[in-house]
C-alpha positions in Angstrom: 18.8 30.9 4.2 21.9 30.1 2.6 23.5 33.1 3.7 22.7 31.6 7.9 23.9 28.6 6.9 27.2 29.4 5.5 26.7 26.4 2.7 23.7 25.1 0.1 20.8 24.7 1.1 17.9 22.2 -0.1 14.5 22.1 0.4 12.8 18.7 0.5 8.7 19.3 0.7 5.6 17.3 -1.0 4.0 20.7 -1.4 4.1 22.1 -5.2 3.7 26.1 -4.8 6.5 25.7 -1.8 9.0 23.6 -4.6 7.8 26.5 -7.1 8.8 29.4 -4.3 11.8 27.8 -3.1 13.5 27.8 -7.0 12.0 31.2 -7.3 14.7 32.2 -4.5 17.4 30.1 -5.7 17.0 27.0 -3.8 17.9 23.4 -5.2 14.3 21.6 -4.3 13.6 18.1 -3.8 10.1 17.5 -4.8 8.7 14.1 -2.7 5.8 11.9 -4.1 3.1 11.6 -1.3 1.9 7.5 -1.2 -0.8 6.2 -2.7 -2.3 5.7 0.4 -2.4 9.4 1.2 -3.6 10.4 -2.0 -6.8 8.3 -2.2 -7.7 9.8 1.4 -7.0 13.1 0.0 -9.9 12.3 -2.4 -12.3 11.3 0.1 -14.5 14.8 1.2 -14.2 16.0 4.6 -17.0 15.9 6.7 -17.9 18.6 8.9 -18.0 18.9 12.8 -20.9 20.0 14.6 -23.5 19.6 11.2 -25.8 16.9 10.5 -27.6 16.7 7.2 
């Protein structure tokens, strides 16, 4: 990616494994913090479509 761009590179992502990948390859990484607000609807379980209990 560097290489196409002709100067550094950074990757900004909330996602872990992609942080972990992009140092992996030489990337500087810029881990973001997701808000409270979307962490406490991450906790909440999905419901399904199309099932009723």
């Amino acid at each position: 990616m560097q290489a196409l761009a002709g100067r550094p590179v950074r990757l900004v992502t909330y996602d872990t494994k992609m942080a972990m990948r992009g140092r992996h390859v030489g990337l500087r990484v810029h881990r973001l913090e997701q808000a409270e607000k979307e962490k406490e609807d991450e906790k909440q379980p999905r419901r399904r479509r199309g099932r009723t209990p």
